[in-house]
Every structure is written in structure tokens, then in C-alpha cells.
C-alpha positions in Angstrom: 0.0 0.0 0.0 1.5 3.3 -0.8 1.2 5.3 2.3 2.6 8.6 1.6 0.2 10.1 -1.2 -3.2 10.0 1.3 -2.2 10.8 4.9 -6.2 10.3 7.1 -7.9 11.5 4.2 -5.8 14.4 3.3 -3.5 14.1 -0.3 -0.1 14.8 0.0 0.6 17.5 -3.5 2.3 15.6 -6.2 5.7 17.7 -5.8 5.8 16.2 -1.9 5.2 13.3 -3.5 8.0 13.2 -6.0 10.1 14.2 -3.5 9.5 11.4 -1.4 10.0 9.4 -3.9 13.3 11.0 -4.4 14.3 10.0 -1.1 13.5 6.7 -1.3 15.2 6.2 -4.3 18.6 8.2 -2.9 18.8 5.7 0.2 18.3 2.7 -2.6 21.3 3.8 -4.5 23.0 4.7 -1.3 22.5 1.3 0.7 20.9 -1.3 -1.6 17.5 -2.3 -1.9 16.9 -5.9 0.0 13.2 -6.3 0.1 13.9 -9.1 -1.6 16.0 -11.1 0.4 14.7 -13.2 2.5 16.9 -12.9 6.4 16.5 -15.4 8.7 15.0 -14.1 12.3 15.9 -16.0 15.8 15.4 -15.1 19.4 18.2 -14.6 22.3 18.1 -13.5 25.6 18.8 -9.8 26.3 22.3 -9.5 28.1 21.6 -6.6 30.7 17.2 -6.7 30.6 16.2 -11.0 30.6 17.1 -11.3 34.3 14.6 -8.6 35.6 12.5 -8.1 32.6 12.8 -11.6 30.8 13.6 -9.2 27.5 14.4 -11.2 24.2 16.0 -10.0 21.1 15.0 -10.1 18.3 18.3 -10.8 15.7 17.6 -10.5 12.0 19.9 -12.2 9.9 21.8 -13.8 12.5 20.6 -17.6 11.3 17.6 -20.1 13.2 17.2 -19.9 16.5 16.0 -22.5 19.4 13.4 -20.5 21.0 10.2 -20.5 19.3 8.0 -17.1 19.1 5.6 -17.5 22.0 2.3 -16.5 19.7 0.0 -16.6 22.2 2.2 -13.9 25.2 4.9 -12.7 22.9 4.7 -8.7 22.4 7.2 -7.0 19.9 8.7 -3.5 20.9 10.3 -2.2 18.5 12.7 0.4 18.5 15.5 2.2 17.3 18.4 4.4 19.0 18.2 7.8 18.3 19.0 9.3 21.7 18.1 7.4 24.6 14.5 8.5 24.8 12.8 5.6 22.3 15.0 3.3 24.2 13.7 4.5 27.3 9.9 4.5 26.3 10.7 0.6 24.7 12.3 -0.7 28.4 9.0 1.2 29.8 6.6 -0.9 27.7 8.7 -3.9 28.3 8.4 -3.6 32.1 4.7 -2.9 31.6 4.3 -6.0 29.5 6.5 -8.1 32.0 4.3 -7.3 34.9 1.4 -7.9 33.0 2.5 -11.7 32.4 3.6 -10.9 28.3 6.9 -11.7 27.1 8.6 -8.8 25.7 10.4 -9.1 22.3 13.1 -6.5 21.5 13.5 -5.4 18.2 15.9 -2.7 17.2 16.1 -1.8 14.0 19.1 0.2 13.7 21.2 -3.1 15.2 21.5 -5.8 11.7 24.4 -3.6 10.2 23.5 -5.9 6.9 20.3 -4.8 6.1 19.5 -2.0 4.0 16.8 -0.9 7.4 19.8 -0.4 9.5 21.9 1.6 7.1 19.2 4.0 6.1 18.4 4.5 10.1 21.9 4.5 10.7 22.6 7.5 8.4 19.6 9.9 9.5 20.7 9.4 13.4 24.5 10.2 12.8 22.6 13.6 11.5 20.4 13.7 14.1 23.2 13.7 16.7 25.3 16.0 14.7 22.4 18.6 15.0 22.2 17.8 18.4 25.3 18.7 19.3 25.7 21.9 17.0 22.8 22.9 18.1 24.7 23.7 21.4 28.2 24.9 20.3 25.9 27.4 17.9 23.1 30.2 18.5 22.9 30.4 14.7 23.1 27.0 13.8 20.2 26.6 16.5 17.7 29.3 15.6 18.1 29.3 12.1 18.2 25.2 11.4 17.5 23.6 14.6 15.1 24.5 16.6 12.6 25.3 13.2 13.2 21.6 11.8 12.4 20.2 15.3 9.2 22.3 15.9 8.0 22.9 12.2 9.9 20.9 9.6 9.0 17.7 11.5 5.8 18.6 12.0 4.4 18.8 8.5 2.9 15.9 6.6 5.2 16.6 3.7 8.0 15.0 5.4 5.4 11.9 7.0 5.3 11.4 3.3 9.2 11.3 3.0 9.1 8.6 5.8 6.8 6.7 4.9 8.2 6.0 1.4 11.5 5.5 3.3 10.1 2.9 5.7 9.4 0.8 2.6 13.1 0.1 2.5 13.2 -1.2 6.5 10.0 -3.7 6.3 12.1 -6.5 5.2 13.4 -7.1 8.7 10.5 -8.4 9.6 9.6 -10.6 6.9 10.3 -14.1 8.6 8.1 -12.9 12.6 5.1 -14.1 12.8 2.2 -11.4 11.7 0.0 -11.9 14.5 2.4 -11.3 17.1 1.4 -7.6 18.1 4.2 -4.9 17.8 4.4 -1.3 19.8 6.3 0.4 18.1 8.5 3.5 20.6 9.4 5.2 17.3 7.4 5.9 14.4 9.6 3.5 11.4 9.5 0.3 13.2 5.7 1.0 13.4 5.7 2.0 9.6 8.1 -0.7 8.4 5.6 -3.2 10.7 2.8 -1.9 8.9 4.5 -2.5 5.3 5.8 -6.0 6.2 1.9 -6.8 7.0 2.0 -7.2 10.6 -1.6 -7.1 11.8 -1.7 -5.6 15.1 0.5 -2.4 15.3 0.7 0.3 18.0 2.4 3.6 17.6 3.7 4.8 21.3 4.2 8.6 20.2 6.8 10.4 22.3 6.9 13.9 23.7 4.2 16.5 23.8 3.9 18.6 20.8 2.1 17.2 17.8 4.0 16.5 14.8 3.4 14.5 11.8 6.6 12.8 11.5 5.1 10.7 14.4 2.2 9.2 12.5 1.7 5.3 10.8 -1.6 5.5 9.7 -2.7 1.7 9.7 -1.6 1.1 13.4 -3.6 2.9 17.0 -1.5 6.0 18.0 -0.9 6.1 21.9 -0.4 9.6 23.5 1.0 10.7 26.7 -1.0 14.1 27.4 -4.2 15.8 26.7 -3.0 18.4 24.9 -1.4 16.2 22.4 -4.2 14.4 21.9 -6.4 17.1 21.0 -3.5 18.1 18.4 -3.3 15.0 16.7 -6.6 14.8 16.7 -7.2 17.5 14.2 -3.4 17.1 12.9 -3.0 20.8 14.3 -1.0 22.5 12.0 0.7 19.4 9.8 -0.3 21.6 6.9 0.7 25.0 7.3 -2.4 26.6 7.9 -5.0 23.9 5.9 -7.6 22.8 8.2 -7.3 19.2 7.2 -9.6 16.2 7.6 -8.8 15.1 11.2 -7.3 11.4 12.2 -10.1 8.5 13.1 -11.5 8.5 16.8 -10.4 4.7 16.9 -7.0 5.6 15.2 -6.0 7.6 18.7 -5.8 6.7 22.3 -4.4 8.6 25.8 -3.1 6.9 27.7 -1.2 8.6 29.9 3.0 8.9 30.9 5.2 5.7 29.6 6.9 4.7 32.6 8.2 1.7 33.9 6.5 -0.8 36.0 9.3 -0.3 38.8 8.8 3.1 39.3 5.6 3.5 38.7 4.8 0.1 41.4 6.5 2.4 44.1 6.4 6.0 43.8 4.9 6.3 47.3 7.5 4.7 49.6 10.2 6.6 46.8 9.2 10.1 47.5 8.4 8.8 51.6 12.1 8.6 51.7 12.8 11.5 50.0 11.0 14.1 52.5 12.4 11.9 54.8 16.0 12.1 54.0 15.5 15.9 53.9 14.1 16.3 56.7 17.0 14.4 58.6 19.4 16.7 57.0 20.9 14.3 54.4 22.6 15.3 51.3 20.3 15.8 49.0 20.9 13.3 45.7 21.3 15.3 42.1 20.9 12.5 39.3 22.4 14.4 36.2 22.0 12.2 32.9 23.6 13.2 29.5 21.1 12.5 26.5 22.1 9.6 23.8 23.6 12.8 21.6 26.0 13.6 24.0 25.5 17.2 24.3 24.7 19.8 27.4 28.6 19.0 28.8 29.2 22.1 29.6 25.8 22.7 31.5 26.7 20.1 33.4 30.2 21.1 34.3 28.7 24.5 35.6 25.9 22.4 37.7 28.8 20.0 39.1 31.5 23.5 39.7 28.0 25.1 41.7 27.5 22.1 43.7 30.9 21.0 44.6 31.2 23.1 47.8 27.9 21.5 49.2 29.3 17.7 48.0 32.4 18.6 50.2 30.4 20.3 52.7 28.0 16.5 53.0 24.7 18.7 51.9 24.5 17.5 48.5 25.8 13.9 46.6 25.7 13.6 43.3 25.0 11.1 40.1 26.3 11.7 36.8 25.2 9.5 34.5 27.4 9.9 31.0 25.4 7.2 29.3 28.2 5.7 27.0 30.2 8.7 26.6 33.2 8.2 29.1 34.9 10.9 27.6 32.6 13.3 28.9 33.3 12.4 32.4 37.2 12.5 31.6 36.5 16.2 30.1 34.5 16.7 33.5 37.2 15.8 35.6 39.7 17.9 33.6 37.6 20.9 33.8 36.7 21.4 37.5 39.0 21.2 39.6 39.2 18.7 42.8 36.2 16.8 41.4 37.9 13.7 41.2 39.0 14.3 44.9 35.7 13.1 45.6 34.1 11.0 43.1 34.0 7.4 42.5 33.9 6.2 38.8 31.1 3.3 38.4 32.9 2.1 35.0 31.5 -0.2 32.7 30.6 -3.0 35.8 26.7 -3.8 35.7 27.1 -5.6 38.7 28.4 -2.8 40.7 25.8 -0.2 39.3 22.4 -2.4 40.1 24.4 -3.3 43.8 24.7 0.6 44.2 21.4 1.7 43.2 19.7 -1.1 45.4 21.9 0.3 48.5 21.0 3.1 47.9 17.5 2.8 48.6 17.9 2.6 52.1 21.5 3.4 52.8 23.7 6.6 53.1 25.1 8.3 49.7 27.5 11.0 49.6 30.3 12.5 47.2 30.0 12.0 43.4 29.1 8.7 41.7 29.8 8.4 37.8 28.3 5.9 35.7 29.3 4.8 32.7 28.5 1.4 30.6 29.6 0.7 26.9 26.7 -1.4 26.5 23.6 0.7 25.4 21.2 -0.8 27.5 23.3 -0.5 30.5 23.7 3.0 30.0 20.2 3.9 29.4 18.9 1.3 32.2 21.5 3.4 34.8 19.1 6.1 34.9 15.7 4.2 35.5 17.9 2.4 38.4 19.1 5.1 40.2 15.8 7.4 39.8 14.3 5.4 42.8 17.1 6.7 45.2 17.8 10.1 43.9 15.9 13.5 45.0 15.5 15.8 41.8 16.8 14.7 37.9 18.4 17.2 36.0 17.5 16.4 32.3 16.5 18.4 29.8 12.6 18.2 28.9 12.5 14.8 26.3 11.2 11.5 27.5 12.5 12.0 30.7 9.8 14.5 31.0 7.4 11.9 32.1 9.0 10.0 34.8 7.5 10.2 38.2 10.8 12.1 40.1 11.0 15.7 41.0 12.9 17.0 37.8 14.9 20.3 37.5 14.9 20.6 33.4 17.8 22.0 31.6 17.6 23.8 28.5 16.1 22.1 25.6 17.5 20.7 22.3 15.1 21.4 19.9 11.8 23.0 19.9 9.4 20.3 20.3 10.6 19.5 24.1 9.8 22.9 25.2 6.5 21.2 25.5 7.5 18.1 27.8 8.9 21.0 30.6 5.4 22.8 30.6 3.5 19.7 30.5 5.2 18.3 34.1 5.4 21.7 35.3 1.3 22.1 34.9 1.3 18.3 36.5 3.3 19.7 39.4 6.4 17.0 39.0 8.8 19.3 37.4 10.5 22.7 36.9 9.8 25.1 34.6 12.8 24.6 31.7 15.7 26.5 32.9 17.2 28.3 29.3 20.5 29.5 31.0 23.1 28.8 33.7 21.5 31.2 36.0 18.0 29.8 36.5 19.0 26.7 36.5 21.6 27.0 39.7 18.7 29.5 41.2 16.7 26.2 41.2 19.6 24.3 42.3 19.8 26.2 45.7 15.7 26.3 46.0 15.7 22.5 45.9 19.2 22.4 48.4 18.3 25.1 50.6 14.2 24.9 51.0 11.9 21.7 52.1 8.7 23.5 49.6 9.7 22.6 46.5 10.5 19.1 46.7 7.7 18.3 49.0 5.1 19.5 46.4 6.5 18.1 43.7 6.6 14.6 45.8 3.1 15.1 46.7 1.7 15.8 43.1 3.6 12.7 42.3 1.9 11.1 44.5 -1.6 12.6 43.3 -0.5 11.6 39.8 -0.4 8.2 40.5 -3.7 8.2 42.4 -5.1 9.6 38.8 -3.5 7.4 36.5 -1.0 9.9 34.8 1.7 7.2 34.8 -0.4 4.4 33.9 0.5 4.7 29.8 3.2 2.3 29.5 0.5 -0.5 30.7 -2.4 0.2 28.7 -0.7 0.9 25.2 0.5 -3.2 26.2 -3.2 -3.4 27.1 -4.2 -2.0 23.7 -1.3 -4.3 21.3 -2.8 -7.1 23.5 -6.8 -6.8 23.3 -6.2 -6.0 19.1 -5.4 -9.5 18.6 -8.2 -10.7 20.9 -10.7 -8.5 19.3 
């Protein structure tokens, strides 16, 4: 089915549609076209995620596996790396599916380096972090290219069009899966690529919290974290210039409320307990600062780390910095302010040691500084959801981290569309307004060190949120892939 000339009713003009056409044919002469060949697909057990999570992969290409597809429990997320958030949202729908008795399949698309599906993913996320990081070396680079393709260049269904002729090169991948497993897709080209391959049951977990149509796969049921977004897709607010277009299908959209992880989610009241609690005893207060998958915002968080470093030696603050897999941020760290390594312990690249900290943690004393950093992927994006529980505000800027259930202190965006993610939390009480320079962000720093307030409403809107069912989305999308089969 060609997917990119009709978008929900609304035709795509035929110059969009030559250039998507265009686009697909540049990647084809680029990377090869392979739809078809024919790649063998077998199941093994995730490394870091099968012991708490009983997480498969998913290898294509890789020759016959063992283990059968379980077609009666199995659920496919798939995903792809492009920062850490749709890796983040796909271990959130794993959990949910875990603790809901499914056995979650993991499917990244950008990991069989011999398919044409990987190379074509590969290439648009080495630009994606490019951007990412020149988007914070330049002001220019940022306003002029940046921040307008993330908030209005995504958004239009011009470039849906673009994808969705794209996707036709990645549905090969899952040629040789079993079509009546259901798939959630955490990005939206393992849902298209699903959908071209002819898996029957497909939802689309759309991220953030401003509408865009690069997010859609008509074909599949569109999940949706907020209210606000919904009403935006709903009409496809904006996707064409200033068209008022035909809007998406009632049945073709569904809130659901925040992805999070069945973990956090199972015990955000004793979590944020302990929190008042260690502040009221006069503990140091725990600063978790994770680095995005693009590797960029270093030098916000040098200027965070130089603030706080008095208070770290002074026993009223401890830090966690999490680099992800970017050790040589941390090196650059250490070089830059001095008589942080004084006082910090590296966490480097042992899984063991990270999960034994994070579970001491819980009840146990922290102080100083405590780096993380894995080489594994998983590991490195898993090191945040771990030592959430234990720590008292995240510093991240406003992505998918936007939804977790932890007081958050939000750093200045990369691109326009998570501008969005920051107002949402901070009209849901669990987070900061987004802090767009070094200033307000260390004038939130002390209100969080030096006042009870602020963390104690934030805990208790947490806690409200719960009550309400804000962080419930992660279960019912794996409700929804689930009930589509059984309908």
C-alpha cells in the first residue's frame, strides 16, 4: 500500500510526493535495496534486561534460533536508537508488558548492520546527533536550522510522506516474525516498516508532547501521553501549514497517559516517603544528572557539578552523573573542575556494581559524586531508571524523561518540540519550569538544596499523579497491542 500520497484523508501534492519518492530512491542507491531477500530471524536473551524483565532480542539475519516465538504472550517492541528516549519508552513498555505476564520481544532496527533498514536508520541518526550537538556549540546554527526543523519541519505531513516511502526500505526485517504477534512500536519507522511488512496488530507509542506529523503510521492505533497532544493530533494541528485538514479517526487515537516503567511507577509512594524523609534528617540531598544519547549539554553540566561541589564537600548534597556511554565526557568533567575527582568514584563499565549501588542506595547513606558509565547501550540507558528510585531531583533536559514520576529540575532544551515536555510536568506539578540559561538553572539548584517546599510539592503531586492514573500509559498501550489480537 502506498502510504505517503493520502495521509487520514488528506493528499499529499504531487511535488511532496516526488520528493518522497526522491528520497527513497537516494537511500536505494546509497545502501541497496533488500526487500527481496529473505533474512533469517531468531530469538536470544537480552544480556543486561532478561534477568529482571525476561527481554528477548529479536536478531535479523543472525541464522535459526531454538526458541520458538511464544504467539499466544509474545509482544514486539520495536525500537531504534536515536538518543536514549525511544530506548527508554521501549524498556517502559517492556516492564509494563512483563508485569502484566507478556513476554517482551526486543526489536531494534538500527542493530542488523546488513540490512538496508539499518543503514538508512543509521545515516539519518549520525545527523540527528550532529544537529544535536551543534545545536549547542551554535546560537545560529540553533535558531536558524534547529530548533525550526524540530518544531515545524517535523511537523508537517510533507515530510510523514518522506518517511513513509523510506520505511518501505526497512520492512524486510521483519519478513520471517510471525504477523499476529502484536508490535508497539516506541518510534514511528518500526511501526511504519511493521505496517509495510503486514504485521496485523500495530501500535504507535508517540513520544513527547507537541504534535507533529513525522510521528504518525496511519494503519496502526496512536498512543499519546498528554491531553494536549491528543487534541492536536486529533485534528493534525498545524501538519499543513495553515489547511484545516480532515482530522485522524477516533479509533486511530488513544491517551493513555505517561510511559513509565512498571518499577517506578509500582513504588512512587514509599520513593518520594524517603525523599521528605532524607531531607528532613538533613541528608545530602541526591542530584541524578543524565547526558542525552547525543551527547550534548557537557558544559551545563560542568557548571551544575562547579555550583554544587562546595555542598558535596560540605556533606549537603551527593551527586549522580550519569554519561550514558560517553566516558569521555566524564574525563572532560574531571579535567575541567577542579578537585572533582577528589571526591568521586567512577562506576565504569561494571553492571554488577551499578544495580548493587542503586539497590543500596535505597535505604542506605550516599555521599560525594558517583559516575556511571557502561559501553553497552542498555546499561547506560537502564543506569538512569535504576538510580531514579534513590535520587531526590533529575536534572534532564525536557525529552522523554519528562514523564518520569521524580521531582525533575529541566535544563535547557535541544530542539523546539521539548519545550513542550517541561510545561506539561510543570502544569502536572512534577517538574521545573525549563531552565534556558546557567542562571536559572543554579537558582533552582539552591531552591531545591536550601528549602523543604519545593521538593515536598513536587513529591506530593507525584503522588496525586499516581492516584489519577498519569503514569499508567506504558501498561495500557501493552493493554491495547494485547486486546487488538483478541478482538
Amino acid at each position: 500500500m502506498d502510504r505517503s500520497s493520502v495521509i487520514f484523508g488528506n493528499p499529499i501534492s504531487d511535488a511532496d510526493q516526488r520528493k518522497a519518492e526522491r528520497s527513497k530512491r537516494k537511500f536505494a542507491r546509497r545502501f541497496g535495496d533488500d526487500s527481496n531477500v529473505i533474512y533469517p530471524a531468531r530469538l536470544r536473551k537480552n544480556e543486561c534486561l532478561n534477568e529482571p524483565l525476561n527481554v528477548w532480542d529479536i536478531r535479523v539475519g543472525e541464522g535459526e534460533g531454538e526458541v520458538p516465538f511464544d504467539r499466544e504472550k509474545g509482544l514486539i517492541v520495536g525500537n531504534i536508537r536515536m538518543g536514549f528516549g525511544h530506548y527508554r519508552i521501549s524498556i517502559a513498555m517492556a516492564s509494563a508488558a512483563h508485569a502484566l505476564g507478556y513476554i517482551p520481544y526486543w526489536m531494534d532496527l538500527n542493530s542488523f548492520p546488513q540490512t538496508t533498514c539499518t543503514k538508512v536508520i543509521g545515516a539519518q541518526n549520525d545527523l540527528y546527533s550532529l544537529g544535536s550537538r551543534l545545536s549547542q556549540k551554535s546560537k545560529l546554527f540553533n535558531k536558524i536550522v534547529w530548533e525550526p526543523m524540530n518544531y515545524e519541519g517535523f511537523r508537517q505531513l510533507s515530510y510523514n510522506a518522506s518517511d513513509q516511502k523510506n520505511a518501505e526500505l526497512m520492512a524486510t526485517v521483519y519478513r520471517n516474525i510471525p504477523k499476529d504477534i502484536p508490535v508497539i512500536g516506541t518510534h514511528v519507522w518500526p511501526a511504519q516498516a511493521a505496517l509495510h511488512a503486514g504485521m496485523k496488530y500495530v501500535v504507535n507509542a508517540i513520544p513527547d508532547n507537541w504534535p507533529m506529523a513525522l510521528h504518525l503510521a496511519e494503519g496502526s492505533v496512536h498512543t499519546i501521553q498528554t491531553r494536549q497532544s491528543w487534541m492536536g493530533y486529533r485534528i493534525l494541528n498545524g501538519m499543513q501549514k495553515k489547511d484545516v485538514l480532515k482530522p485522524m479517526p477516533a479509533d486511530a487515537l488513544v491517551y493513555t497517559g505517561h510511559y513509565v516503567d512498571h518499577e517506578l511507577v509500582a513504588n512512587i509512594e514509599s520513593d518520594c516517603a524517603a525523599r521528605l524523609s532524607r531531607k528532613d534528617r538533613g541528608e545530602p540531598m541526591r542530584f541524578l544528572l543524565t547526558i542525552g544519547g547525543a551527547g550534548a549539554q557537557r558544559e551545563l553540566f560542568a557548571a551544575v557539578i562547579r555550583y554544587l561541589l562546595p555542598a558535596v564537600k560540605e556533606k549537603r548534597a551527593a551527586l549522580y552523573v550519569n554519561v550514558g556511554d560517553y566516558k569521555n565526557v566524564w574525563d572532560e568533567l574531571q579535567k575541567d573542575i577542579p578537585g572533582l575527582g577528589e571526591v568521586s568514584t567512577l562506576h565504569s563499565n561494571d553492571w554488577a556494581d551499578t544495580c548493587a549501588f542503586a539497590e543500596k542506595a535505597l535505604t542506605g547513606p550516599v555521599e560525594g559524586v558517583h559516575a556511571f558509565w557502561h559501553e553497552n547501550i542498555f546499561e547506560a540507558v537502564y543506569c538512569t531508571n535504576l538510580l531514579m528510585r534513590s535520587c531526590d531531583v533529575l536534572l534532564t533536559k525536557p525529552s522523554e524523561l519528562a514523564f518520569y514520576p521524580v521531582p525533575k529540575l529541566f535544563l535547557k532544551r535541544i530542539g523546539g518540540h521539548e519545550r513542550w515536555g517541561a510545561i506539561h510536568s510543570a502544569e502536572m506539578g512534577d517538574g521545573t519550569l525549563e531552565c534556558r540559561d546557567v542562571g536559572h538553572t543554579l537558582q533552582m539548584v539552591d531552591l531545591f538544596l536550601n528549602e523543604r517546599e519545593t521538593l515536598a510539592q513536587m513529591c506530593q503531586c507525584i503522588v496525586q499523579n499516581k492516584a489519577a492514573g498519569l503514569y499508567d500509559g506504558a501498561y495500557k498501550a501493552v493493554e491495547l497491542a494485547m486486546a487488538l489480537k483478541n478482538k
